[in-house]
C-alpha positions as semicolon CSV with decimal commas, in nm:
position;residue;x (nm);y (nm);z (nm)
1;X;0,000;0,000;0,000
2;X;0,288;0,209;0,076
3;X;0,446;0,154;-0,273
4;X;0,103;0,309;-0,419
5;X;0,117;0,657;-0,263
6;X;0,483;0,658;-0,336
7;X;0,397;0,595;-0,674
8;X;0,146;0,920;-0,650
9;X;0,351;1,139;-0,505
10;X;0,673;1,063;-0,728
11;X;0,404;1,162;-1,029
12;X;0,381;1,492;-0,851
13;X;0,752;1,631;-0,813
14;X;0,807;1,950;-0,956
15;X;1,155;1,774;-1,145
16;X;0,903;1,541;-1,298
17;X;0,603;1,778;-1,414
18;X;0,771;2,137;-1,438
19;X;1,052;2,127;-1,703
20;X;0,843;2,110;-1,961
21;X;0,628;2,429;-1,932
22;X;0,980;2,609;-1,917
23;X;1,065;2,570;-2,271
24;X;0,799;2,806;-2,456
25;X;0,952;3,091;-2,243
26;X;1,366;3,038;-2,223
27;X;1,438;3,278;-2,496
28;X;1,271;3,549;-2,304
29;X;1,485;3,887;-2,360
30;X;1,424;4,066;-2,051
31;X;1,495;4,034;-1,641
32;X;1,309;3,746;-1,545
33;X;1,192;3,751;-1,119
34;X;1,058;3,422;-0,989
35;X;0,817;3,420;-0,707
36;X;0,573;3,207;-0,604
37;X;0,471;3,030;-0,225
38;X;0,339;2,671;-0,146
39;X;0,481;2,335;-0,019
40;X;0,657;2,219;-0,295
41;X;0,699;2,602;-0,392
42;X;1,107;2,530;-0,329
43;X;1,153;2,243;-0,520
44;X;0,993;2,444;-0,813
45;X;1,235;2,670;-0,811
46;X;1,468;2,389;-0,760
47;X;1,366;2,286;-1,116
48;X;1,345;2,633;-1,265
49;X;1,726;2,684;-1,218
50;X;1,789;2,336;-1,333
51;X;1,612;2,444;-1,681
52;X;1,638;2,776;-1,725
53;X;1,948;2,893;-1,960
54;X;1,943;3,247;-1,854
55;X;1,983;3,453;-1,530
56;X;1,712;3,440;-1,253
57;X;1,649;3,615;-0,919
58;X;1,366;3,573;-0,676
59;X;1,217;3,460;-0,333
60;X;0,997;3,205;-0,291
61;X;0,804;3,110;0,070
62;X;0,779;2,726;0,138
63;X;0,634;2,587;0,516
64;X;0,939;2,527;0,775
65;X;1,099;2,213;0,652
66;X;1,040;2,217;0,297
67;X;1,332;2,422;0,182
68;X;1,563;2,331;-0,138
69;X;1,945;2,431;-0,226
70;X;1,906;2,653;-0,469
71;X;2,152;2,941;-0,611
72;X;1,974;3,279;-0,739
73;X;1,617;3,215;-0,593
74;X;1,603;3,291;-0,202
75;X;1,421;3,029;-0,008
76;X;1,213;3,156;0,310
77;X;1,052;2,922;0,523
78;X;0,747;3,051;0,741
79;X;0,484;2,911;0,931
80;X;0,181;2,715;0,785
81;X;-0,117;2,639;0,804
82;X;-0,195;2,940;1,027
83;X;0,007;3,283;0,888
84;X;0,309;3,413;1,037
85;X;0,544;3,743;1,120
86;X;0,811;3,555;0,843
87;X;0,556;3,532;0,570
88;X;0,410;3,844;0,583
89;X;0,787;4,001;0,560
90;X;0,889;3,778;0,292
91;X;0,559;3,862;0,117
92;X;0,668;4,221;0,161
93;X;0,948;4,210;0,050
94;X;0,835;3,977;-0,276
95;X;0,621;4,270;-0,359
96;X;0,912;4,478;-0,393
97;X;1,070;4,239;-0,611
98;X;0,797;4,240;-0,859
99;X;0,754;4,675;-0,871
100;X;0,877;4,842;-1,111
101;X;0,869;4,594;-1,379
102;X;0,802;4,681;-1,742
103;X;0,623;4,489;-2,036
104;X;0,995;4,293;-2,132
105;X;1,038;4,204;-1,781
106;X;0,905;3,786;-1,697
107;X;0,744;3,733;-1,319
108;X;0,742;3,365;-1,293
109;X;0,538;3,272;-1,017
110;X;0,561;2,931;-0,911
111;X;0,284;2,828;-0,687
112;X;0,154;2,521;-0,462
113;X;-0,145;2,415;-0,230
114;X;-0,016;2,569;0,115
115;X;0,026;2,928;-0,058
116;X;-0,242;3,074;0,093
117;X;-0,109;3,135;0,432
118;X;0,299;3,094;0,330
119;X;0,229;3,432;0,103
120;X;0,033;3,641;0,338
121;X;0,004;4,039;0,358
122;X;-0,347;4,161;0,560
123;X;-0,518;4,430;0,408
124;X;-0,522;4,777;0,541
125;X;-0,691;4,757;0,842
126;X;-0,649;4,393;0,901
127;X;-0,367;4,322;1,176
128;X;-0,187;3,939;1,154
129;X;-0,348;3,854;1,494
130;X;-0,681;3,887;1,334
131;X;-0,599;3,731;0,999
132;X;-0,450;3,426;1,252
133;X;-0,767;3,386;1,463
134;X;-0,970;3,419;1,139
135;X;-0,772;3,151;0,995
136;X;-0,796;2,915;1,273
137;X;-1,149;2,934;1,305
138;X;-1,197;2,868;0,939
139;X;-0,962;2,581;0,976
140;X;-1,187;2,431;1,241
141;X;-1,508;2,472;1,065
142;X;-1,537;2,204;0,878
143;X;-1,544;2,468;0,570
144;X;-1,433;2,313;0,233
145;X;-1,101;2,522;0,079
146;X;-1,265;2,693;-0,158
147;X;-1,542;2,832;0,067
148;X;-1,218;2,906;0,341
149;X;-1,010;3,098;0,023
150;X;-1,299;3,275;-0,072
151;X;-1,312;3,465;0,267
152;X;-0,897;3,461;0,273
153;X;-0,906;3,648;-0,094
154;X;-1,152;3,936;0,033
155;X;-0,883;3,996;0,354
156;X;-0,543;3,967;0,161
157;X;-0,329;4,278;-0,018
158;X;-0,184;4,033;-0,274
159;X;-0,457;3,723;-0,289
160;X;-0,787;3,709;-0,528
161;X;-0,522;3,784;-0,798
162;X;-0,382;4,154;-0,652
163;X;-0,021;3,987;-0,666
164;X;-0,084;3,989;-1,041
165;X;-0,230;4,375;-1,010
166;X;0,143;4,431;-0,797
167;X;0,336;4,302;-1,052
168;X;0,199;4,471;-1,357
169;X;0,274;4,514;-1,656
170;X;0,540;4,282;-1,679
171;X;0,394;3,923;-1,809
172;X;0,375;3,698;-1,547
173;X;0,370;3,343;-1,591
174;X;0,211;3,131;-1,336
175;X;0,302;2,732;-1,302
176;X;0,064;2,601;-1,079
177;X;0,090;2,278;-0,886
178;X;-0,327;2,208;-0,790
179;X;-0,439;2,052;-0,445
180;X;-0,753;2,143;-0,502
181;X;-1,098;1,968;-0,649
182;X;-1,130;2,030;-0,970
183;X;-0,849;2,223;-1,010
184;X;-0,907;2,549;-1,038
185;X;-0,659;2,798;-1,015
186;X;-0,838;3,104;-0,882
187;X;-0,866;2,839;-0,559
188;X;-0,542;2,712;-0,539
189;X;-0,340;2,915;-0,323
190;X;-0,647;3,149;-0,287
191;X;-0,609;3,254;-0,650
192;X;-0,276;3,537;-0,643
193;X;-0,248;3,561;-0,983
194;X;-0,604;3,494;-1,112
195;X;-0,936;3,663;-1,197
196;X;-1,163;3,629;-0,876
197;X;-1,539;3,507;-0,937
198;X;-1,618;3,545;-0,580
199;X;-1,728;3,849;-0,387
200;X;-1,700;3,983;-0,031
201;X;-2,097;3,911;0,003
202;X;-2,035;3,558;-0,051
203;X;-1,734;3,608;0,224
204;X;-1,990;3,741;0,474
205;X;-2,210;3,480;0,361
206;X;-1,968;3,218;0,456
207;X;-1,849;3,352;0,775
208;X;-2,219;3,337;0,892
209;X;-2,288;2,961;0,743
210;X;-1,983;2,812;0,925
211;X;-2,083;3,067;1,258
212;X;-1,748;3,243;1,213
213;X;-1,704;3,526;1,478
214;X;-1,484;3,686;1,289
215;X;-1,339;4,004;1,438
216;X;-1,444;4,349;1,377
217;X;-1,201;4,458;1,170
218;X;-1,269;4,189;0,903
219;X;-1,668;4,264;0,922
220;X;-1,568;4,612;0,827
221;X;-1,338;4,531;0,532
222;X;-1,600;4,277;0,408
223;X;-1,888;4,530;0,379
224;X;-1,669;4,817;0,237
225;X;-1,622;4,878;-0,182
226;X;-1,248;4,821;-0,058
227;X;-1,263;4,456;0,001
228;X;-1,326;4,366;-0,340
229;X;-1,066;4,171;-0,558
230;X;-1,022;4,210;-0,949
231;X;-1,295;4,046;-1,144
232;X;-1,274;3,829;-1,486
233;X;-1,196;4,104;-1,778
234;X;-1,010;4,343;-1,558
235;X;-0,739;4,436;-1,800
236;X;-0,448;4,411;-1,560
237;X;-0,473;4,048;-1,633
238;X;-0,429;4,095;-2,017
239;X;-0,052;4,006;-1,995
240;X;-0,098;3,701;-1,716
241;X;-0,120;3,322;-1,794
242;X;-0,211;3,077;-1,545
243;X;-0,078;2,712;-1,567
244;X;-0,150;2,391;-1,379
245;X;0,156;2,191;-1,431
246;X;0,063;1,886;-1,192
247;X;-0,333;1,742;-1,103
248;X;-0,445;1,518;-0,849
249;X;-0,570;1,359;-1,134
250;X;-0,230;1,242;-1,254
251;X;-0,157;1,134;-0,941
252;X;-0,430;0,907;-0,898
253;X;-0,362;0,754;-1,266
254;X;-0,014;0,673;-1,209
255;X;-0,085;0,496;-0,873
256;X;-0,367;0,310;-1,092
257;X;-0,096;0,195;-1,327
258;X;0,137;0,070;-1,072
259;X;-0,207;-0,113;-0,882
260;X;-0,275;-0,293;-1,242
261;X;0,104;-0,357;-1,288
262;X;0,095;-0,552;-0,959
263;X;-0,207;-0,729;-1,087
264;X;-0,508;-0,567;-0,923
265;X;-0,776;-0,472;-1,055
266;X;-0,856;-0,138;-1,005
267;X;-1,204;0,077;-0,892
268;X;-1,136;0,462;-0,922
269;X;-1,362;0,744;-0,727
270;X;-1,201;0,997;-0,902
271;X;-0,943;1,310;-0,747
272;X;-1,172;1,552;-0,624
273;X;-1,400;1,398;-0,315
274;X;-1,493;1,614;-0,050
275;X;-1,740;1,592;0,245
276;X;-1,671;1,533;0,623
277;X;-1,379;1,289;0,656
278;X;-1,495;0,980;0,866
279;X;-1,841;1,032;0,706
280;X;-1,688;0,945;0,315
281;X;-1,459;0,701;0,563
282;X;-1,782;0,519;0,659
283;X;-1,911;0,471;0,294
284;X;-1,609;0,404;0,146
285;X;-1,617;0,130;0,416
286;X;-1,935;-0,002;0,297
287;X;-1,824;0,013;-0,087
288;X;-1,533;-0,254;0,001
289;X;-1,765;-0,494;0,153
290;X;-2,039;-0,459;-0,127
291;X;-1,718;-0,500;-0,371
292;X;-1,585;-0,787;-0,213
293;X;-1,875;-0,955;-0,215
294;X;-1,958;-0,863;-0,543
295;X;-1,637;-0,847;-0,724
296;X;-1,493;-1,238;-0,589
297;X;-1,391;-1,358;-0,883
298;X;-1,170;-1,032;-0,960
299;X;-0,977;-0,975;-0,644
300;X;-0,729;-0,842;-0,549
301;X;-0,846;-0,527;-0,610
302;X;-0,791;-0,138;-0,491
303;X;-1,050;0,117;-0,467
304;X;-0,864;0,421;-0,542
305;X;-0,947;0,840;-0,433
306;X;-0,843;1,132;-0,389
307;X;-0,962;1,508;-0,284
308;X;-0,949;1,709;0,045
309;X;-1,196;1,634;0,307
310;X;-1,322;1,817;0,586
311;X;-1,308;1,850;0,949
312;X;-1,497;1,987;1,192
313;X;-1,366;2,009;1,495
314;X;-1,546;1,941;1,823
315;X;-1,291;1,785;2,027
316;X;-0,937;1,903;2,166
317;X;-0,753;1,564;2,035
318;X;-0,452;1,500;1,728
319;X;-0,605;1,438;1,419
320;X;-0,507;1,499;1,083
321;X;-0,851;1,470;0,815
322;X;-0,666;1,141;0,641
323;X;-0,670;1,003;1,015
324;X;-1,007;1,058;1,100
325;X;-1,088;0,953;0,732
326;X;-0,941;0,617;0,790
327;X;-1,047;0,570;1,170
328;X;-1,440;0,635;1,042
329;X;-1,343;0,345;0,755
330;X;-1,202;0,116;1,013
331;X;-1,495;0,160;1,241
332;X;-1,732;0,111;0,969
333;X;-1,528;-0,211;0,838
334;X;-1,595;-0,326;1,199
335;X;-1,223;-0,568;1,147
336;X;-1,347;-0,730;0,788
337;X;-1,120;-0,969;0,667
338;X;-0,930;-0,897;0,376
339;X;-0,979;-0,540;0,376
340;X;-0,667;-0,285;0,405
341;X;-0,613;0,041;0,335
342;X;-0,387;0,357;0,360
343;X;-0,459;0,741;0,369
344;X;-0,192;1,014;0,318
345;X;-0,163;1,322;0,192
346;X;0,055;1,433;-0,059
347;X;0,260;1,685;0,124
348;X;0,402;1,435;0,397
349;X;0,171;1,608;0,652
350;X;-0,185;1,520;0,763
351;X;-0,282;1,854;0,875
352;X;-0,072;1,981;1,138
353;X;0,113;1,652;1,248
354;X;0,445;1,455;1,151
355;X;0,290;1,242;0,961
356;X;0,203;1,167;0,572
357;X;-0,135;0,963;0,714
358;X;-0,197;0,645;0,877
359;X;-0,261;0,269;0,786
360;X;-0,600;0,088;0,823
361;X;-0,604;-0,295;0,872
362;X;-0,847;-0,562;0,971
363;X;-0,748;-0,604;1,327
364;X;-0,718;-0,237;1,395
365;X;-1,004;-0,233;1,616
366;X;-0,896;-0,496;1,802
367;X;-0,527;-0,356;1,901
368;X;-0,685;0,001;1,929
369;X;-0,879;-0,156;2,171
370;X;-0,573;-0,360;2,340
371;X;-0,408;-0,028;2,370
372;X;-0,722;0,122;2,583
373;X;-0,840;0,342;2,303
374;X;-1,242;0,297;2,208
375;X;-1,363;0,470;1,859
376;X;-1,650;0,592;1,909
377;X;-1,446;0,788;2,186
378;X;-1,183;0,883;2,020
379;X;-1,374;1,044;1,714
380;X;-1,594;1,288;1,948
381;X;-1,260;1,411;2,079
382;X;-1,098;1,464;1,692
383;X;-0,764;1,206;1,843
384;X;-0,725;1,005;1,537
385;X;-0,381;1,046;1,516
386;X;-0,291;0,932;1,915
387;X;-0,488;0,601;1,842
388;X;-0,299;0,537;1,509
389;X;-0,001;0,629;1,685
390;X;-0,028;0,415;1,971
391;X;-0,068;0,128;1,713
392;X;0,221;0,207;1,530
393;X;0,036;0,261;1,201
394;X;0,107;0,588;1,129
395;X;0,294;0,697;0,748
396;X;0,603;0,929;0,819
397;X;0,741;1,052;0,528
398;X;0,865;1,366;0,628
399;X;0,846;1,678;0,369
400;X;0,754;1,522;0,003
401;X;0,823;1,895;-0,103
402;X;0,512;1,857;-0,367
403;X;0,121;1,862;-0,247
404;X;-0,177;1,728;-0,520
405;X;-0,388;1,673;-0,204
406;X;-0,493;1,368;-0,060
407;X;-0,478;0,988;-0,156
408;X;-0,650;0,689;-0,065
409;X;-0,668;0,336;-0,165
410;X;-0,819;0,048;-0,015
411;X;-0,734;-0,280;-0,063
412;X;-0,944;-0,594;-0,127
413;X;-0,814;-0,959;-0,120
């Protein structure tokens, strides 16, 4: 099972999927700045100097850990998933970087799920303690991430595509690594360099749905002309393209390949589920055992997903949404036979923890339960990760240093 998300996230790495989307641009004449934020936001610019024949400069903000050697392009790690002092001066001085510029000049901006709070600058008004609590609150709502970035767009100086407003009117070329459902880009990394479609009413809208108290500040921005981001036709995108240079998608197919190679067969749910984590855990659960009883005659086989589930949180525990993915599956499973599975996410870190995910098995139950931990339990209090830990099934990867969201297989023998 292990071998499979290795497989994914190998399809992911910025050496792999980058290069390629280089070439169209090398002869460019002018200066050429690279900038861009995200998990696997170093690595990119790891493979930018590898294939770019000219001179470069830059900064680029990647989460403590994730840092790359790399020559011309600065590396600055800051604190994720909840903003920090360092990203809001790197994103300061980024701005800088990118003023200025005329029509020869190239911005490549190399960006990655993770970018919304590594590349962080509150608008006027906003102070970084309210843009934190904000942040954490949205975090625990159990909001999906493109109802969180539409708030964090409507808050920002440089998100909801005012980064690509800053750096006018050079071009600016975007390469875009997407950890988001369906893979669009004015979601990942809360859109910096792309047309916004969503508005600060919908923000206000949201912030109410999820019972956000947001602080006062925020309220006030939100219901103020000022708050607004650039719409679709605004011309300051005229000289901006946005690419995705890596999908979920991909990921998923590749571990497919590898899953047939090995001589399963193979059930795919597709890259972009969402929905509350041990809830999709529980009928993914029930999917196995109608498949296995189904499907006898073609086992093994591996039910394959991906996507970003939600969260909310209740409970003061560890957890990690791939955790409490695969503790509602194991619950649900009840210790079937012949039923294993694995949950990660792509970064090498299930939420805020040290790990990629955890490992499901049929006689997880029954050593949870050895080591005095009961499920039902455990859930209310969000502390999937202390049960998986104190079964010694979770993933540790450490930094994968690319992120195309989460994946899941389950296997069937």
């Amino acid at each position: 099972m292990t071998d499979l998300f290795e497989t994914a996230v190998q399809a992911a790495q910025p050496s792999q999927c980058l290069p390629p989307f280089l070439k169209p641009f090398a002869g460019h004449a002018g200066r050429c700045i690279v900038i861009g934020a995200g998990k696997a936001s170093a690595a990119m610019a790891e493979a930018v100097e590898a294939h770019w024949p000219g001179r470069l400069e830059g900064l680029v903000i990647t989460r403590h850990g994730y840092a790359r050697p790399t020559k011309s392009i600065e590396i600055v790690e800051a604190d994720h998933p909840v903003p920090g002092a360092a990203g809001v001066a790197a994103t300061r001085r980024m701005l800088k970087l990118v003023s200025g510029l005329g029509p020869d000049d190239l911005v490549i901006c190399l960006l990655s799920g993770g970018g919304s709070a590594l590349l962080t600058l509150p608008a006027d008004g906003i102070s970084l303690a309210a843009k934190q609590a904000l942040t954490a609150a949205l975090l625990a709502s159990g909001a999906p991430i493109g109802a969180m970035n539409t708030v964090r767009k409507h808050i920002s100086a440089v998100k909801g595509g005012r980064l690509a407003r800053n750096a006018a009117p050079a071009r600016v070329l975007s390469l875009i690594i997407s950890d988001v459902p369906g893979d669009d880009p004015s979601v990942i990394a809360s859109g910096l360099t792309v047309p916004d479609p969503t508005t600060r009413h919908e923000a206000l809208e949201i912030l109410t749905r999820y019972a956000i108290a947001a602080p006062a500040s925020v309220i006030a921005l939100l219901n103020s002309s000022t708050g607004e981001t650039p719409k679709p036709g605004d011309p300051v995108f005229d000289n901006v393209e946005n690419v995705i240079v890596a999908r979920p998608s991909e990921m998923l197919a590749a571990a497919e390949s590898a899953a047939r190679d090995a001589g399963c067969d193979v059930v795919s749910l597709g890259a972009d589920l969402e929905g509350e984590a041990r809830e999709l855990g529980a009928e993914h659960a029930a999917l196995a055992q109608q498949l296995q009883n189904e499907r006898a005659g073609e086992l093994p086989l591996v039910i394959l997903s991906g996507g970003e589930t939600t969260v909310t949180v209740t409970g003061d525990g560890r957890g990690g949404r791939n955790a409490e993915y695969a503790l509602g599956l194991a619950q649900a499973l009840g210790g079937a036979a012949g039923i294993h599975a694995i949950a990660c996410d792509t970064d090498g870190i299930d939420g805020i923890e040290d790990n990629a995910g955890v490992l499901v098995m049929p006689d997880t139950l029954d050593r949870a339960m050895a080591a005095g931990f009961e499920v039902a339990e455990t859930l209310a209090r969000n502390d999937a990760y202390s049960l998986f830990a104190g079964i010694d099934d979770l993933v540790v990867t450490g930094p994968t240093r690319t992120n195309v969201n989460d994946f899941r297989a389950i296997l069937i023998t």
